[in-house]
Short mmCIF file of the C-alpha atoms (twelve columns), coordinates in Angstrom:
data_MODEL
# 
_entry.id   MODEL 
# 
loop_
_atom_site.group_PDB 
_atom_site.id 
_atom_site.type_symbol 
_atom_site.label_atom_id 
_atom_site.label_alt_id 
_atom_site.label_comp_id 
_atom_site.label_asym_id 
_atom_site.label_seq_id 
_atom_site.Cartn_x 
_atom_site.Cartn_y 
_atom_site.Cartn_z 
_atom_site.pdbx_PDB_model_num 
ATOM 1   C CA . UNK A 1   -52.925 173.816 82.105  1 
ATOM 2   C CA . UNK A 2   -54.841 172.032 85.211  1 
ATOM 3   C CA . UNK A 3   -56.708 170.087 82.419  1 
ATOM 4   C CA . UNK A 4   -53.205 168.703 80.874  1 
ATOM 5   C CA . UNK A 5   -51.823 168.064 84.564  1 
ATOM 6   C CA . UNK A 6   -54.813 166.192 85.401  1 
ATOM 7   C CA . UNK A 7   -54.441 164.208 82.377  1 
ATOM 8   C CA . UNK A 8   -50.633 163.212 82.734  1 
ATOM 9   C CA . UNK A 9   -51.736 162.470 86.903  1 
ATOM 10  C CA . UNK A 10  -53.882 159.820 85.373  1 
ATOM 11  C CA . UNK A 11  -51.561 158.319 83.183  1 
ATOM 12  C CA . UNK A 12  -49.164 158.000 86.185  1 
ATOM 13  C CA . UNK A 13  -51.672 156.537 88.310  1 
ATOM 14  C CA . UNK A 14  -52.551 153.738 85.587  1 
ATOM 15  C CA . UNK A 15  -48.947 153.120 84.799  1 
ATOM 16  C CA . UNK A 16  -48.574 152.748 88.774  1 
ATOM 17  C CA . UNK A 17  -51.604 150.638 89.110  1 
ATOM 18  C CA . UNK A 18  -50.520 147.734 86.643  1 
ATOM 19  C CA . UNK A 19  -47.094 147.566 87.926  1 
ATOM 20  C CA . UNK A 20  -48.941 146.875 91.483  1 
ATOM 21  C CA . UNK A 21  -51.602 144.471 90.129  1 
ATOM 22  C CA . UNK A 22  -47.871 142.908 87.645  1 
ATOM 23  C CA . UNK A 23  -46.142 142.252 90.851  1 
ATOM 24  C CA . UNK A 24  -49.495 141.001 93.171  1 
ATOM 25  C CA . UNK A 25  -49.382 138.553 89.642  1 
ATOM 26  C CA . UNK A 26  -46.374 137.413 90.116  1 
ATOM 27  C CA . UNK A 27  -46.107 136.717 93.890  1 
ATOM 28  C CA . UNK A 28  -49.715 135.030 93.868  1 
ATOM 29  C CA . UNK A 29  -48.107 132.879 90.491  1 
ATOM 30  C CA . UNK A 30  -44.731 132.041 93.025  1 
ATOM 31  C CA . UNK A 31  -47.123 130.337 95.101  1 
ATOM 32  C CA . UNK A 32  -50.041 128.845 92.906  1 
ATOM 33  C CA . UNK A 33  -48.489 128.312 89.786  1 
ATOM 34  C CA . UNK A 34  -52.033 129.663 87.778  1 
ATOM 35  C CA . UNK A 35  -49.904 131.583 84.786  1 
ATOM 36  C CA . UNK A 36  -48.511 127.860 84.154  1 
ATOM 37  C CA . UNK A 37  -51.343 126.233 84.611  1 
ATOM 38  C CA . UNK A 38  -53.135 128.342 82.196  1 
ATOM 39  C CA . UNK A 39  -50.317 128.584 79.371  1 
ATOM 40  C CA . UNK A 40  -50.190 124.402 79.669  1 
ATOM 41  C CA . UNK A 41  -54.093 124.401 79.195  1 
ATOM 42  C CA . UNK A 42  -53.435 127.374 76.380  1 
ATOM 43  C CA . UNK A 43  -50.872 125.205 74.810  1 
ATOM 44  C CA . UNK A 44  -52.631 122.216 74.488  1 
ATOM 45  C CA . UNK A 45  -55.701 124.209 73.050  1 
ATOM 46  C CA . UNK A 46  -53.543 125.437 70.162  1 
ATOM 47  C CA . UNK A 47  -51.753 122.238 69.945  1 
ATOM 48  C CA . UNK A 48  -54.708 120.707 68.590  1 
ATOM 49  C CA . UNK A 49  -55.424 123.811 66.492  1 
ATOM 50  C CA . UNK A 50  -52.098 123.370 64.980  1 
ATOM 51  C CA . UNK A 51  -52.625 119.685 64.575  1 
ATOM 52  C CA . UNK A 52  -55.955 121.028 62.516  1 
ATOM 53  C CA . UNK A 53  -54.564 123.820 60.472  1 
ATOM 54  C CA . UNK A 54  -51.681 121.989 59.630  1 
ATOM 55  C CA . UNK A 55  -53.368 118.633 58.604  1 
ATOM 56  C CA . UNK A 56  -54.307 119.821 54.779  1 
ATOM 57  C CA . UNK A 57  -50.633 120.771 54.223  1 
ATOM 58  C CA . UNK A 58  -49.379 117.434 55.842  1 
ATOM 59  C CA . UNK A 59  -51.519 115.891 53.003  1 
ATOM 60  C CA . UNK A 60  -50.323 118.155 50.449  1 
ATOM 61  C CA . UNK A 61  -46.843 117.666 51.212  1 
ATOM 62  C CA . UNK A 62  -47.116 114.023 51.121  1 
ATOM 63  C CA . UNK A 63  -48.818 113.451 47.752  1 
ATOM 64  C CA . UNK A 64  -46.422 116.148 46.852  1 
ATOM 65  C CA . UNK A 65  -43.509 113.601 47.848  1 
ATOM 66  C CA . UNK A 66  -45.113 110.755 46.394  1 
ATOM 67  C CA . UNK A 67  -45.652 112.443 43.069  1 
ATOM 68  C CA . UNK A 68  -42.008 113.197 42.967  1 
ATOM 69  C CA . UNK A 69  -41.023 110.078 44.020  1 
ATOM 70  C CA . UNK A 70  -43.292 108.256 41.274  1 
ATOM 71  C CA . UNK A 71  -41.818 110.706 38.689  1 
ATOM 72  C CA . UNK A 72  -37.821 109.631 39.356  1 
ATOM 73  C CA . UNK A 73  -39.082 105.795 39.434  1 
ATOM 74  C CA . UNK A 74  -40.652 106.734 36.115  1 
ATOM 75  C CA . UNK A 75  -37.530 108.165 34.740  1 
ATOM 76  C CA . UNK A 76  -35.230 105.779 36.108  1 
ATOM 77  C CA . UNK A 77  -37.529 102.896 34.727  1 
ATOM 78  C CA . UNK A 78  -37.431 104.694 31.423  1 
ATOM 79  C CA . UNK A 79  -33.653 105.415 31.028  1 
ATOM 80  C CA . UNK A 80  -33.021 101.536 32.447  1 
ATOM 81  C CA . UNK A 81  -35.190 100.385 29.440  1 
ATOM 82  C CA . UNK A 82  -33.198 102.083 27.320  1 
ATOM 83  C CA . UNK A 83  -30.158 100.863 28.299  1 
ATOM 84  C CA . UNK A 84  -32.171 97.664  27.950  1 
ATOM 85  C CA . UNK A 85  -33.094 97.964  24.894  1 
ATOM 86  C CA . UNK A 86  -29.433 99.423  23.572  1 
ATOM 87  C CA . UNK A 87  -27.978 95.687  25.278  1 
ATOM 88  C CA . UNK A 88  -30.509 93.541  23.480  1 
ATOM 89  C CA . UNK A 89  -29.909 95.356  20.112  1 
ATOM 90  C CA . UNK A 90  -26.182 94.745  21.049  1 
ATOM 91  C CA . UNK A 91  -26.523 91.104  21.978  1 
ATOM 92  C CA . UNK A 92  -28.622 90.611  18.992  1 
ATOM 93  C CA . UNK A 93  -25.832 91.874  16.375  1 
ATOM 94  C CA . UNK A 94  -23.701 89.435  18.501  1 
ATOM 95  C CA . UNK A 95  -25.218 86.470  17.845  1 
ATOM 96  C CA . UNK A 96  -26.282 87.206  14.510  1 
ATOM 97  C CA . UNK A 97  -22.656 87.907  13.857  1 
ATOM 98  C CA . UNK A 98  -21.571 85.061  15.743  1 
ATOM 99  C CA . UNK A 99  -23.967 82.684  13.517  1 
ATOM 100 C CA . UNK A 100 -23.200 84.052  10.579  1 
ATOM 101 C CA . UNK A 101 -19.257 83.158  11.722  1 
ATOM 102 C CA . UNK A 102 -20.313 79.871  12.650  1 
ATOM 103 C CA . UNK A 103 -21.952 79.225  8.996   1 
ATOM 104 C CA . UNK A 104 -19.213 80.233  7.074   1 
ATOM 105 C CA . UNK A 105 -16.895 78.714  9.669   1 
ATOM 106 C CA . UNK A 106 -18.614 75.252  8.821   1 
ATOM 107 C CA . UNK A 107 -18.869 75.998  5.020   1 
ATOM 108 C CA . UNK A 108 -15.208 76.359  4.620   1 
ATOM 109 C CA . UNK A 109 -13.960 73.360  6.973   1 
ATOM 110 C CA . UNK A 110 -16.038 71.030  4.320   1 
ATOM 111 C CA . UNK A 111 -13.338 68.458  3.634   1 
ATOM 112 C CA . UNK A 112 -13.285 67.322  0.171   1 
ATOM 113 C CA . UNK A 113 -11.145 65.548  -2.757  1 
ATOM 114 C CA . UNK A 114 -11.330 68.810  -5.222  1 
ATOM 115 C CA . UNK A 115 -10.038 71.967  -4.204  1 
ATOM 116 C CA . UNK A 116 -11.770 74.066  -6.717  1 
ATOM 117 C CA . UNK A 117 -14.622 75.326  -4.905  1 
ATOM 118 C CA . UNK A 118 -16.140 78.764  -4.688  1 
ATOM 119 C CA . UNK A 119 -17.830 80.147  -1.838  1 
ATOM 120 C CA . UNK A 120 -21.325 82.254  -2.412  1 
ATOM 121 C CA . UNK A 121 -24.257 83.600  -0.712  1 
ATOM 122 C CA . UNK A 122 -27.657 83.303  -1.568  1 
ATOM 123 C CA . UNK A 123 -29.556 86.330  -2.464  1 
ATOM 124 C CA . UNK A 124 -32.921 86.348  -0.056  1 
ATOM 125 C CA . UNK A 125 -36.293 86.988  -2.522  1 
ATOM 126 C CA . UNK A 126 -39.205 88.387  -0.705  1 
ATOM 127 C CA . UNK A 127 -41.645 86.535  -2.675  1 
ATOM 128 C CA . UNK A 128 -39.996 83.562  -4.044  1 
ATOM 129 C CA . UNK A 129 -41.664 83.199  -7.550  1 
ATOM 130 C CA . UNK A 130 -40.113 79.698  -7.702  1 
ATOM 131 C CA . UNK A 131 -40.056 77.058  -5.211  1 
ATOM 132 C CA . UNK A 132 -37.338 74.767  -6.500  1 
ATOM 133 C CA . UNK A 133 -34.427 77.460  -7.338  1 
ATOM 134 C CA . UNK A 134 -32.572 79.860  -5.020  1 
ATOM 135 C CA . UNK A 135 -29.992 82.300  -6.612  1 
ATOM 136 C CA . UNK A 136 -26.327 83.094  -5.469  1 
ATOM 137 C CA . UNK A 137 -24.225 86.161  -6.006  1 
ATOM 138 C CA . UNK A 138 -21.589 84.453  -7.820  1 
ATOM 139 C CA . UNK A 139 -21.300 84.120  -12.106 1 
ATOM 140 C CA . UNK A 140 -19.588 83.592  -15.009 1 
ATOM 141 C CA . UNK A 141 -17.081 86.548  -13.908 1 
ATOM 142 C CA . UNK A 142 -16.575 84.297  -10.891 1 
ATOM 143 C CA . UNK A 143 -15.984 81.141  -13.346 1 
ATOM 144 C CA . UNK A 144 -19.039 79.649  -12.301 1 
ATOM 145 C CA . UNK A 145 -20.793 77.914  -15.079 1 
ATOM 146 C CA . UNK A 146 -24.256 75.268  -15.882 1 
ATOM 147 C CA . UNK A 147 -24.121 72.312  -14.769 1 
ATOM 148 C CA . UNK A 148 -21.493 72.755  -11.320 1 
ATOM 149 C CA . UNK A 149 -22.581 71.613  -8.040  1 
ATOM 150 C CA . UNK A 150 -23.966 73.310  -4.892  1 
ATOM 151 C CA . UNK A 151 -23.149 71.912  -1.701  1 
ATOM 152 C CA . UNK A 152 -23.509 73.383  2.151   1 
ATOM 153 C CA . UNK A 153 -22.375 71.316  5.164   1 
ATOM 154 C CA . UNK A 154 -25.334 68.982  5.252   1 
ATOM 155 C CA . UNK A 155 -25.271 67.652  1.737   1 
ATOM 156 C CA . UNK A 156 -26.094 68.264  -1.621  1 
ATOM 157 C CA . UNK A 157 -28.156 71.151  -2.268  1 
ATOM 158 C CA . UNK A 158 -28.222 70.979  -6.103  1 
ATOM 159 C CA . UNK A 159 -27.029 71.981  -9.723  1 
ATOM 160 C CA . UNK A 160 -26.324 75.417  -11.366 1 
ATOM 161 C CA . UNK A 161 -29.406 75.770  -13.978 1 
ATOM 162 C CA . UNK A 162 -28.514 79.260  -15.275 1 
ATOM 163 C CA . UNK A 163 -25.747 81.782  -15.224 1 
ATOM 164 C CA . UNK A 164 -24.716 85.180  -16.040 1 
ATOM 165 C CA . UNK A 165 -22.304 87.816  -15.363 1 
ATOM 166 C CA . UNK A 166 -23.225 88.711  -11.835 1 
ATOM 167 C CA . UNK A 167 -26.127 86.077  -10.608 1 
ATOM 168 C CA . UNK A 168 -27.139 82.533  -10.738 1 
ATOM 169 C CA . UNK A 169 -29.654 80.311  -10.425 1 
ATOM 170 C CA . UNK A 170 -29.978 76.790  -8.265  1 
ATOM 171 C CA . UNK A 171 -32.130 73.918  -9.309  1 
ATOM 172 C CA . UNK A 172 -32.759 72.400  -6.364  1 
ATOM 173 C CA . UNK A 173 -31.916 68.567  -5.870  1 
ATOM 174 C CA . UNK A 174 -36.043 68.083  -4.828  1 
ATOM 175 C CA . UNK A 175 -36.479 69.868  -8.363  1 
ATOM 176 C CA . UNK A 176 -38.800 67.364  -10.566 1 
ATOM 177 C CA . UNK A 177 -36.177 68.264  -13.705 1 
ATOM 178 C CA . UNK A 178 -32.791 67.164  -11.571 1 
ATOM 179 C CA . UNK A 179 -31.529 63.670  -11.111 1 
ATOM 180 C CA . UNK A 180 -28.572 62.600  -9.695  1 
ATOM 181 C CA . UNK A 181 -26.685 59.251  -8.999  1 
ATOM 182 C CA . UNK A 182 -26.265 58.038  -5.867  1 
ATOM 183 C CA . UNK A 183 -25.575 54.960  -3.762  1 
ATOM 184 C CA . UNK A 184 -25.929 53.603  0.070   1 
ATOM 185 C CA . UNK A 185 -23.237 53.342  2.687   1 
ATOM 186 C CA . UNK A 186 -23.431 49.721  2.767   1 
ATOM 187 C CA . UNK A 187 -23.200 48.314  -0.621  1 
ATOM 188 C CA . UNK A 188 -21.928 49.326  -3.989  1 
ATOM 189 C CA . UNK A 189 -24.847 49.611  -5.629  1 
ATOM 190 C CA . UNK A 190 -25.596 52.952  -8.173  1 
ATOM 191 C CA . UNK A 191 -29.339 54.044  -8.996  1 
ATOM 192 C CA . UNK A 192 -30.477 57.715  -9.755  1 
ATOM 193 C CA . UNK A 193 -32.592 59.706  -7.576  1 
ATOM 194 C CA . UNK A 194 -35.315 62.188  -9.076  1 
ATOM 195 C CA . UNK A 195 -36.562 64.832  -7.506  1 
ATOM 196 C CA . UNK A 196 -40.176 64.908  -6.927  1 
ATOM 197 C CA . UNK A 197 -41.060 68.346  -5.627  1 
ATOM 198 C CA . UNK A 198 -39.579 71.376  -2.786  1 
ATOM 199 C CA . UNK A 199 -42.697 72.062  -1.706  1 
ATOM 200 C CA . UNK A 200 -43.259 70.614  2.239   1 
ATOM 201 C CA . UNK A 201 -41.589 68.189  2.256   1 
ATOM 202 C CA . UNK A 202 -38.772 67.982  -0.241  1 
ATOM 203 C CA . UNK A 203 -38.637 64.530  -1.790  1 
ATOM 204 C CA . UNK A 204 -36.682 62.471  -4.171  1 
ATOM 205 C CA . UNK A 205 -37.551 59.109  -5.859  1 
ATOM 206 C CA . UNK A 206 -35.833 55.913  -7.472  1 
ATOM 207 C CA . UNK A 207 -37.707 53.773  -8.903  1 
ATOM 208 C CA . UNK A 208 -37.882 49.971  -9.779  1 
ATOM 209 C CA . UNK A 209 -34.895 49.042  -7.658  1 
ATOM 210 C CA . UNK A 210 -34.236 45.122  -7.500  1 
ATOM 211 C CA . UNK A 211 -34.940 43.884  -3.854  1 
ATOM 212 C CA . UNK A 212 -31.366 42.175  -4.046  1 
ATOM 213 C CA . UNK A 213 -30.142 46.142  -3.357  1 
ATOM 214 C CA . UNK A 214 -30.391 46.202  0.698   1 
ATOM 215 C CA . UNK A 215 -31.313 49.430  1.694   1 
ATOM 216 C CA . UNK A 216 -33.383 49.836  4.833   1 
ATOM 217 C CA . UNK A 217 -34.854 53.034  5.955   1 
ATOM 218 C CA . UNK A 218 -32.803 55.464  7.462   1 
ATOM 219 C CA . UNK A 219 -30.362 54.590  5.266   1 
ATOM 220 C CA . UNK A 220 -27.989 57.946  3.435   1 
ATOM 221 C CA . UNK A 221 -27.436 57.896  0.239   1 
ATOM 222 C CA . UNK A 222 -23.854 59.078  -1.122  1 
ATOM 223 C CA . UNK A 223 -23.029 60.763  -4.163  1 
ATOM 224 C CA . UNK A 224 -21.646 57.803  -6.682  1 
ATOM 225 C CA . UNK A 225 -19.481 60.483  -9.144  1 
ATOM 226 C CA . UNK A 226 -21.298 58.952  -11.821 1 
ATOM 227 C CA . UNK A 227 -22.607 62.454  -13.183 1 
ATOM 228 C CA . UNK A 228 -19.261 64.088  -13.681 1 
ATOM 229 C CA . UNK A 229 -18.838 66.276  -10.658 1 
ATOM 230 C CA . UNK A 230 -16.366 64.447  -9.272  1 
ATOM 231 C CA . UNK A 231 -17.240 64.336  -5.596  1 
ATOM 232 C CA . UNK A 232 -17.815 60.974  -4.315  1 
ATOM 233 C CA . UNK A 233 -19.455 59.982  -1.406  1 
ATOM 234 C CA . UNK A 234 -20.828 62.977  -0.284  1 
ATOM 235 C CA . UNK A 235 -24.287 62.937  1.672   1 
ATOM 236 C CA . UNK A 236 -27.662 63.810  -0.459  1 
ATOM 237 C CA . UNK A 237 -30.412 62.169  1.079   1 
ATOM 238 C CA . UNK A 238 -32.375 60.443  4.073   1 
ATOM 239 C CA . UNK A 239 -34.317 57.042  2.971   1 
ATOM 240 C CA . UNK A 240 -37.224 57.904  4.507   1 
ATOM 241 C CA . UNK A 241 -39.778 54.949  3.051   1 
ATOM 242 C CA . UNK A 242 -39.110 51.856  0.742   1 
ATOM 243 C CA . UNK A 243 -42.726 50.746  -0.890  1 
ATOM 244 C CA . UNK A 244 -42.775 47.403  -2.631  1 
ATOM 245 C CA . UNK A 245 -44.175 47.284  -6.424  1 
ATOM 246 C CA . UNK A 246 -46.323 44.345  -7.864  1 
ATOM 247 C CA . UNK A 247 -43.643 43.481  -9.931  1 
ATOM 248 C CA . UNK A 248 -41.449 42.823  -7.061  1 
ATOM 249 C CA . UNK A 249 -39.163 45.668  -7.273  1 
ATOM 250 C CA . UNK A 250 -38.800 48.953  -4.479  1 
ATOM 251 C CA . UNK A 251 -39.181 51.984  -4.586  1 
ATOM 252 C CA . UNK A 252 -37.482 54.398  -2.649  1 
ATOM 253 C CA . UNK A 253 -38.728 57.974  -1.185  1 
ATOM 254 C CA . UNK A 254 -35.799 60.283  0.577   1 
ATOM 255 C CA . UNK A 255 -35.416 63.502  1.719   1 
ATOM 256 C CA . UNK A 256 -32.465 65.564  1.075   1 
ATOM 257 C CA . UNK A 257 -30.705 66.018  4.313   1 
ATOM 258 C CA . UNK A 258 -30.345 70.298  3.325   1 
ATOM 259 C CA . UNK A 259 -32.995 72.564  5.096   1 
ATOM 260 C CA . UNK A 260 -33.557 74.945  1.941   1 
ATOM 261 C CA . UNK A 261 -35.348 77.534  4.162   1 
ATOM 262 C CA . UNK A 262 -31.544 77.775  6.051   1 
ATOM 263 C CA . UNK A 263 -29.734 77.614  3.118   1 
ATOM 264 C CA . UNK A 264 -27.555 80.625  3.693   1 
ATOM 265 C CA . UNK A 265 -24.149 80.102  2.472   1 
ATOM 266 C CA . UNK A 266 -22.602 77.264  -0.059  1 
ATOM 267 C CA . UNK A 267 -19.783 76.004  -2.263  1 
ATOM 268 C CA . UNK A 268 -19.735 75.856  -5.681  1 
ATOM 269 C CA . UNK A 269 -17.958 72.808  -7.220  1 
ATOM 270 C CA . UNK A 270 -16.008 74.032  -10.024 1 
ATOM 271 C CA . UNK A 271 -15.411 71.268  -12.577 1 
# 
């Protein structure tokens, strides 16, 4: 018993003690301010502590937000190429369609003095095993036979060679085996042309033509209607040099005023 008295004495006595030395605190803090002074010089201690500790997160936190930020810009870049990409396809299709239009458009406002014509296309060959024929996906179904003329909107292009069903064949105007009769603007005279070749560059010839014939280069030449096909005066070719022969006659170089690599769509004149 005096042993557990004496202990709960000293408990008291403690308890009393620190509530003294709390309150001498306290007043001698009213006055000098030193529980202040040291929690400012505490604070700033662990300011810069905090400043430290937190620094690694800081950087985490930013290359955190700068990886996230790259990876929307990525995305965003991506899905606007897309879209990109969807509106060039688009506006490709356009004008491709819109050529196309334009091609026929001009094929079918040819004005001329026959009305039976027949539109076609050219079929495209990968490797082109002949240089002076294209084929068209028009035949004899489509009344098309040898011998009936191919025109676009620049000229002449040539003469059906062959024909069957479904398909036929072009010989070029340039061809060395087609010849066709033709005369300048200015004058009234009528000479042949022969081609000469398609391969780069596509030329035609007529030979010994009497000087008295004025043609100058630059001159077109105009179908005549001499070879049955019953268009007249519709352009073939460019005079594009006029050599002069010991014999005193000319001879004539031109080049047919179609591009056959944008041969595309033509007319068939159905005699």
């Amino acid at each position: 018993m005096p042993l557990i008295f004496k202990k709960k004495t000293n408990i008291h006595l403690k308890f009393i003690i620190i509530i003294i030395i709390s309150i001498l605190f306290i007043i001698i803090d009213k006055y000098y301010n030193y529980f202040f002074t040291i929690k400012n010089y505490i604070d700033k201690k662990m300011s810069y502590t905090y400043v430290y500790l937190n620094k690694p997160y800081t950087i985490y936190n930013h290359i955190y937000d700068l990886y996230k930020q790259n990876k929307n810009i990525k995305a965003q870049n991506i899905l606007l190429y897309k879209k990109l990409f969807l509106k060039n396809i688009e506006l490709f299709f356009y004008k491709n369609s819109l050529y196309e239009f334009n091609n026929i458009y001009k094929i079918l406002s040819i004005n001329l003095n026959t009305t039976k014509t027949i539109f076609s296309k050219k079929i495209p060959i990968i490797l082109p095993w002949y240089s002076d024929k294209i084929f068209i996906n028009k035949g004899l179904r489509d009344n098309i036979i040898p011998g009936n003329l191919a025109i676009n909107d620049h000229g002449v292009i040539g003469q059906v060679f062959f024909t069957n069903k479904y398909v036929s064949s072009i010989l070029l105007i340039c061809s060395r085996y087609n010849s066709i009769h033709v005369h300048a603007h200015n004058n009234n005279a009528n000479f042949i042309l022969n081609g000469i070749g398609c391969k780069y560059p596509p030329l035609l010839k007529s030979e010994d033509i009497s000087p008295n014939i004025i043609i100058n280069v630059n001159d077109i030449l105009f179908t005549s209607g001499l070879n049955d096909y019953h268009l007249i005066n519709y352009p073939v070719a460019k005079v594009i040099n006029i050599k002069h022969t010991k014999n005193n006659m000319n001879v004539i170089f031109a080049q047919p005023l179609i591009q056959i690599e944008q041969i595309k769509y033509l007319l068939i004149i159905n005699t």
